[in-house]
C-alpha positions as CSV (number, residue, x, y, z in Angstrom):
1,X,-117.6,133.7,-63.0
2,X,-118.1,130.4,-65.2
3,X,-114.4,130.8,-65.9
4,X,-113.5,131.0,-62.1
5,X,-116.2,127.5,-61.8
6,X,-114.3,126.2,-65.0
7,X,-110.8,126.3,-63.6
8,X,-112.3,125.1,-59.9
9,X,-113.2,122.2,-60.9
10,X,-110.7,121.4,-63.4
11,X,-108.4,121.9,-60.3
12,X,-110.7,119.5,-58.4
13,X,-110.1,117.0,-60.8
14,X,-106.4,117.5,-61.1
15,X,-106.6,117.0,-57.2
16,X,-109.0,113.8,-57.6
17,X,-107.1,112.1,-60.1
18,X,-103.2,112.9,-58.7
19,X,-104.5,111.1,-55.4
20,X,-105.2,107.9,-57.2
21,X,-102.4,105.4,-58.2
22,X,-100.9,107.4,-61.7
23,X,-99.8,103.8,-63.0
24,X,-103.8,102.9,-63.4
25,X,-104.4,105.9,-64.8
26,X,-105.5,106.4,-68.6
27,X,-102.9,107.9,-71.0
28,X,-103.8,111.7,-71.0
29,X,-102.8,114.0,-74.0
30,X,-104.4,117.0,-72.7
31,X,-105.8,119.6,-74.7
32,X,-103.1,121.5,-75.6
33,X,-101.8,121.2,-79.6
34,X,-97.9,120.5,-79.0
35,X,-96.2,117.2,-80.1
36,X,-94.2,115.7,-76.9
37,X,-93.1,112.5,-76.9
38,X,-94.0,111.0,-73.3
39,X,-94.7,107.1,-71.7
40,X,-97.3,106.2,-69.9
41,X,-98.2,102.8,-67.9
42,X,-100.6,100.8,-69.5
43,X,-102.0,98.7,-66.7
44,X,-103.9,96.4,-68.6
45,X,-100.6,95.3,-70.4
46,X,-98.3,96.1,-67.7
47,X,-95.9,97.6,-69.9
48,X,-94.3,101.5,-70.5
49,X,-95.7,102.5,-73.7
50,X,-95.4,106.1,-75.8
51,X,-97.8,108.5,-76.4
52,X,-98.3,112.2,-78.1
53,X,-98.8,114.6,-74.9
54,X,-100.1,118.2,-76.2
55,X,-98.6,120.3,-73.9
56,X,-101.2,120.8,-70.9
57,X,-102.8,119.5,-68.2
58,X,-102.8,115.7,-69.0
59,X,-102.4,113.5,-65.6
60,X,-99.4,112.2,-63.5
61,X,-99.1,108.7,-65.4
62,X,-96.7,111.1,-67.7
63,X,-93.1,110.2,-68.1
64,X,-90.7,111.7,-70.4
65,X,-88.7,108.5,-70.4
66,X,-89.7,105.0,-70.3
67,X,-86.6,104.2,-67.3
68,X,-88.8,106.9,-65.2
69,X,-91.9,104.9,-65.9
70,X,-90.7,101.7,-65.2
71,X,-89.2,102.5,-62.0
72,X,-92.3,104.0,-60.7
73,X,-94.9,101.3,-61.9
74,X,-93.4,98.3,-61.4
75,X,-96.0,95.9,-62.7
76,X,-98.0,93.8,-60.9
77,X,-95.0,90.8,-60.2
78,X,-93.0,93.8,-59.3
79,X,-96.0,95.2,-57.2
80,X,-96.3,91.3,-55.6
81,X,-92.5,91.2,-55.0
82,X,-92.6,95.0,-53.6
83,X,-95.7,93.9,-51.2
84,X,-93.7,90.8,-50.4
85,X,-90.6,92.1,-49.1
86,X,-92.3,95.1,-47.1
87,X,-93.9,92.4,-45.3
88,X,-90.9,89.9,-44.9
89,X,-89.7,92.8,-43.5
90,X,-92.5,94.0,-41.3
91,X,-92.3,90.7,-39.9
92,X,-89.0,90.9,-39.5
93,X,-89.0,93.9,-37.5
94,X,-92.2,92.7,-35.6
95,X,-90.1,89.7,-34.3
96,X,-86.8,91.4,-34.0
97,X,-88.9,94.4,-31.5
98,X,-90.8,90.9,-29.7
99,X,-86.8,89.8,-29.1
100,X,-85.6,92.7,-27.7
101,X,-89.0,92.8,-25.5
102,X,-87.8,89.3,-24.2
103,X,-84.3,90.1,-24.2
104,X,-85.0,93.3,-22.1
105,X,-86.9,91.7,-19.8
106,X,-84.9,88.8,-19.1
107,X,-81.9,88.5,-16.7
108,X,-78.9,89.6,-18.9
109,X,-76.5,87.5,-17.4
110,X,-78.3,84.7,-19.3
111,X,-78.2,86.4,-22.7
112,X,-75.6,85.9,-25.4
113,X,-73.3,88.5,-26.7
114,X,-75.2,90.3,-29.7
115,X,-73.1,92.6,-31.9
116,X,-75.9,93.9,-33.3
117,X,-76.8,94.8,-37.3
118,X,-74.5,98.1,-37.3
119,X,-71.0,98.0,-38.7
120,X,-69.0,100.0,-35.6
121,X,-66.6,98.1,-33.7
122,X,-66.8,98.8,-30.1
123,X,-65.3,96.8,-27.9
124,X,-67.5,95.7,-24.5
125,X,-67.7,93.1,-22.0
126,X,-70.5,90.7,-21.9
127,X,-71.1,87.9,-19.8
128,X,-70.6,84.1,-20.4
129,X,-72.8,81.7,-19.0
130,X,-70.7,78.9,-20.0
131,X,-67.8,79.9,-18.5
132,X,-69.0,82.1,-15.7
133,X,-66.6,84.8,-16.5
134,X,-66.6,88.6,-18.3
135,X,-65.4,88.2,-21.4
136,X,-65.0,90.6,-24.5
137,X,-66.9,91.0,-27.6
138,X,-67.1,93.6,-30.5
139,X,-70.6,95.8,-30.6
140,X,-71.6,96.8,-33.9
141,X,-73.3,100.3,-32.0
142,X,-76.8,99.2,-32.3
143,X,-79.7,96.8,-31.3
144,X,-77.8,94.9,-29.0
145,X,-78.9,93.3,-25.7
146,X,-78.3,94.4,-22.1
147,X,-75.3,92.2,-21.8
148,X,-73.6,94.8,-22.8
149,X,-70.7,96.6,-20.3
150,X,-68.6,99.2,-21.0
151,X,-65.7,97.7,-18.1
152,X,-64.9,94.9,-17.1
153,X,-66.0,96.4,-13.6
154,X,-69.3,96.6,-14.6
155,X,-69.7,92.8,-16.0
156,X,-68.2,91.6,-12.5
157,X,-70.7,93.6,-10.5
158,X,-73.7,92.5,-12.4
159,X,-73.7,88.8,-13.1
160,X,-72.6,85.9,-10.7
161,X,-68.7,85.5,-12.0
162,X,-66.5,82.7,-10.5
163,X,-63.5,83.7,-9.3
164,X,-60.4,81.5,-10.5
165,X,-58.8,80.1,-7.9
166,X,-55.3,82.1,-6.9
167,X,-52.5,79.9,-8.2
168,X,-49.1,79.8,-6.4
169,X,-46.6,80.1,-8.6
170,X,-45.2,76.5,-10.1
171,X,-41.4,75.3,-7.4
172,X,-40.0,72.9,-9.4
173,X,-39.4,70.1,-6.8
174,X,-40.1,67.8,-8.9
175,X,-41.6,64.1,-7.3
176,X,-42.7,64.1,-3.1
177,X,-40.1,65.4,-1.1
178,X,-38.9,62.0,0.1
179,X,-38.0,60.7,-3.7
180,X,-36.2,64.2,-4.9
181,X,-32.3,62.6,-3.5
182,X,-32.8,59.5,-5.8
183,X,-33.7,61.6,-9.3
184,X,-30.9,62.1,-11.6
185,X,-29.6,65.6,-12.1
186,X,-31.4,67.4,-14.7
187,X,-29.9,70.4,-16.4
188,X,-33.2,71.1,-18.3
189,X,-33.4,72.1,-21.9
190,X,-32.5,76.0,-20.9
191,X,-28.9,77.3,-22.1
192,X,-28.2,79.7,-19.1
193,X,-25.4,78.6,-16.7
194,X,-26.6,78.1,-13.2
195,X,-23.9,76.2,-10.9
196,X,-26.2,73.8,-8.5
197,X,-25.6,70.7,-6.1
198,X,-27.0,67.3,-7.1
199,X,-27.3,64.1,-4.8
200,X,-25.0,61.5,-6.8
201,X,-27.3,58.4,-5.7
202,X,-24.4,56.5,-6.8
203,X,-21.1,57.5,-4.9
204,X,-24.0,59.0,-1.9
205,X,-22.8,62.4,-2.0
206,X,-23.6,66.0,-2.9
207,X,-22.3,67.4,-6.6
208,X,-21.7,70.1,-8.8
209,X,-23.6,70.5,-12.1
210,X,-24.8,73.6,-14.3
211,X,-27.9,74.1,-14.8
212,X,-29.7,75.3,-17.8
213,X,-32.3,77.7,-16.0
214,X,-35.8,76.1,-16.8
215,X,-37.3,72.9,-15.9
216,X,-35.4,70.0,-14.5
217,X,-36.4,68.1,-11.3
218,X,-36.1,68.5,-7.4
219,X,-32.9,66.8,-7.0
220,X,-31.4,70.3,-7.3
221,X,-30.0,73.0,-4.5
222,X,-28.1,76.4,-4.4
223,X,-25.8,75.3,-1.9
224,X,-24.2,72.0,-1.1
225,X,-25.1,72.5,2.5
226,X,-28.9,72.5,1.0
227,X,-28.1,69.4,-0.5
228,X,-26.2,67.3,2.2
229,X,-28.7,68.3,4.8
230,X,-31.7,67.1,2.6
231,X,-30.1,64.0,1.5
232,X,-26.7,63.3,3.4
233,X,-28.5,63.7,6.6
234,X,-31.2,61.2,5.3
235,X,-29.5,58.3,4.6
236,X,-29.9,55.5,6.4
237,X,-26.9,54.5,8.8
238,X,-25.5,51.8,7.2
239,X,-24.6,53.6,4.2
240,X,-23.1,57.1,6.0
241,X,-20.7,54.7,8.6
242,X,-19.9,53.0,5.2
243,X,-18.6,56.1,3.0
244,X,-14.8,57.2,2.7
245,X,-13.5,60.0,3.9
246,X,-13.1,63.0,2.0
247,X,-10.9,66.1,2.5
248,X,-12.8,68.0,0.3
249,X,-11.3,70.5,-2.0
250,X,-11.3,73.9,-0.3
251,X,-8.1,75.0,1.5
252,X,-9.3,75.2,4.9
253,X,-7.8,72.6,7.5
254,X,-10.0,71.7,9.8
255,X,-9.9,68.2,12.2
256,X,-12.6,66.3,11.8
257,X,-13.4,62.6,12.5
258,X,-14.7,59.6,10.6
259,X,-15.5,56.6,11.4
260,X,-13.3,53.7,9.5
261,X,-15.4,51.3,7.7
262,X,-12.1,48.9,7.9
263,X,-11.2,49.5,11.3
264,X,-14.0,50.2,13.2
265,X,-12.4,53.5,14.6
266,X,-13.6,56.9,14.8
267,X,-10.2,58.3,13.3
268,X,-9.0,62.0,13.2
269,X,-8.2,63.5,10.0
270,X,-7.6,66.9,8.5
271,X,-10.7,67.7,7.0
272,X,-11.2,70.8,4.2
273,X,-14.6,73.4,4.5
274,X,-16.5,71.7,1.5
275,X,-15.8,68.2,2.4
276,X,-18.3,65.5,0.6
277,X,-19.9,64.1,3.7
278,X,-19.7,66.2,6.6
279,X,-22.6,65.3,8.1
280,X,-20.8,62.1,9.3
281,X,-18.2,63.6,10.8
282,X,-18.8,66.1,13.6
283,X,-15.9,67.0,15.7
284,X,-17.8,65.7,18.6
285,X,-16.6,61.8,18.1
286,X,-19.2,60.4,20.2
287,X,-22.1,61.9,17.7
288,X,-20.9,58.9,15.1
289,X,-23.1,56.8,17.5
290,X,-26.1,58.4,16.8
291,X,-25.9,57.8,13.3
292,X,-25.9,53.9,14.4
293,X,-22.2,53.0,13.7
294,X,-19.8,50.6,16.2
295,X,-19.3,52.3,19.1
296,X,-16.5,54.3,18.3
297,X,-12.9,53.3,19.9
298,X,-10.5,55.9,18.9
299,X,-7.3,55.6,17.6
300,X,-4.4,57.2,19.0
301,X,-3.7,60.7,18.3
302,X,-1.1,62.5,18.2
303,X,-0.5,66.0,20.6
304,X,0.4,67.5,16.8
305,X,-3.2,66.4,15.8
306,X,-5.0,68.0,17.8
């Protein structure tokens, strides 16, 4: 029975002592007879120090090196410094949890894109207050915000975005349509091979030139008839009753008249499909009036002229 007591209480204060801190414990060699070299924290000293161990029972500040020791007593400055950074990092958390509080119950569309502490790389849509528009941004997998979206879809649908206005594609027409005839022709810095009609401000009539494929200016038209009726037809009458007559260069033979600067006669002349100004002469003689030239008197023609 007193053995059975003995051991009872021996275990009690095994129990009693192992709940306490082992670093401020006493060094304990127990009453075994054995020679073991062990450490123990001194806590006045704050240092590892050796001691004989017998064998037995002993208490918990018992280390068999002094690394094993040291790591679990610190010392007080490591004690402050532990305390320290378990706070910093209570704090820490405390604010980060406060953020996401906030965060969670604000409106989302007004918080930033947060990638969060983890180290994934998802890749979601947030929203941009700045810019009003769904935007991407890489999500670390964790402790983000609620502007986060999986689609694009999903951004659009939640938060006010500005649609862009729908852009019709660039016409290069260059300057307002009523300064394109007096530009220069403008191959463009391309190196394709486009053949296109210019209005030569010069001699006042409708050309040939290649162009490049990219950029250039209005004065520029897939067909001459394009050209002639944009800028020919424009001119004013005292320069279309002044120009010469051209046959043109195609192989058609077709009678035309013009009116003859010299004479002041609407004359009759064979005239070719592609001739340079047309739009003067109409096979109708009296239309050279509208264009504001002498009224027309005709010189004689021949029955083989007509």
């Amino acid at each position: 029975m007193k053995t059975t007591v003995f051991i009872l209480l021996l275990f009690g204060a095994t129990i009693t002592l192992e709940d306490e801190n082992p670093c401020k414990l006493p060094a304990d060699p127990g009453p075994c007879m054995a020679d073991f070299t062990r450490h123990y924290y001194d806590w006045d000293s704050k240092q590892c120090l050796e001691f004989t161990y017998g064998g037995c029972e002993g208490n918990a500040n018992n280390f068999e090196t002094i690394e094993e020791c040291q790591k679990s007593c610190p010392g007080e400055e490591g004690e402050e410094k532990e305390e320290g950074e378990q706070k910093e990092e209570g704090e820490q958390k405390e604010e980060g949890e406060e953020e996401e509080k906030e965060e969670e119950g604000g409106n989302p569309c007004e918080l930033p894109a947060k990638k969060g502490p983890c180290r994934a790389a998802f890749t979601k849509y947030y929203y941009n207050k700045d810019t009003k528009q769904c935007e991407t941004f890489v999500y670390g997998g964790c402790r983000g915000n609620a502007n986060n979206f999986e689609t694009k879809d999903e951004c659009e649908s939640t938060c006010p975005v500005e649609k862009a206005p729908v852009e019709e594609p660039p016409i290069d027409v260059g300057p307002p349509s009523g300064d394109v005839c007096s530009m220069p022709k403008d191959p463009g810095p391309c190196k394709a091979s486009h053949r296109k009609w210019f209005f030569d401000t010069v001699k006042k009539v409708c050309r040939t030139f290649v162009y490049g494929g990219c950029e250039g200016n209005g004065n520029r038209f897939d067909t001459k008839e394009e050209c002639q009726k944009r800028c020919v037809a424009t001119l004013p009458a005292s320069v279309i009753c002044r120009l010469p007559y051209a046959m043109g260069s195609c192989s058609s033979n077709i009678r035309r008249f013009f009116f003859d600067i010299e004479t002041k006669q609407s004359t009759m002349q064979a005239y070719a499909l592609a001739t340079r100004n047309c739009v003067c002469c109409s096979h109708i003689s009296w239309k050279l009036s509208l264009y504001g030239c002498f009224s027309p008197t005709f010189a004689p023609v021949s029955p083989a002229q007509i």
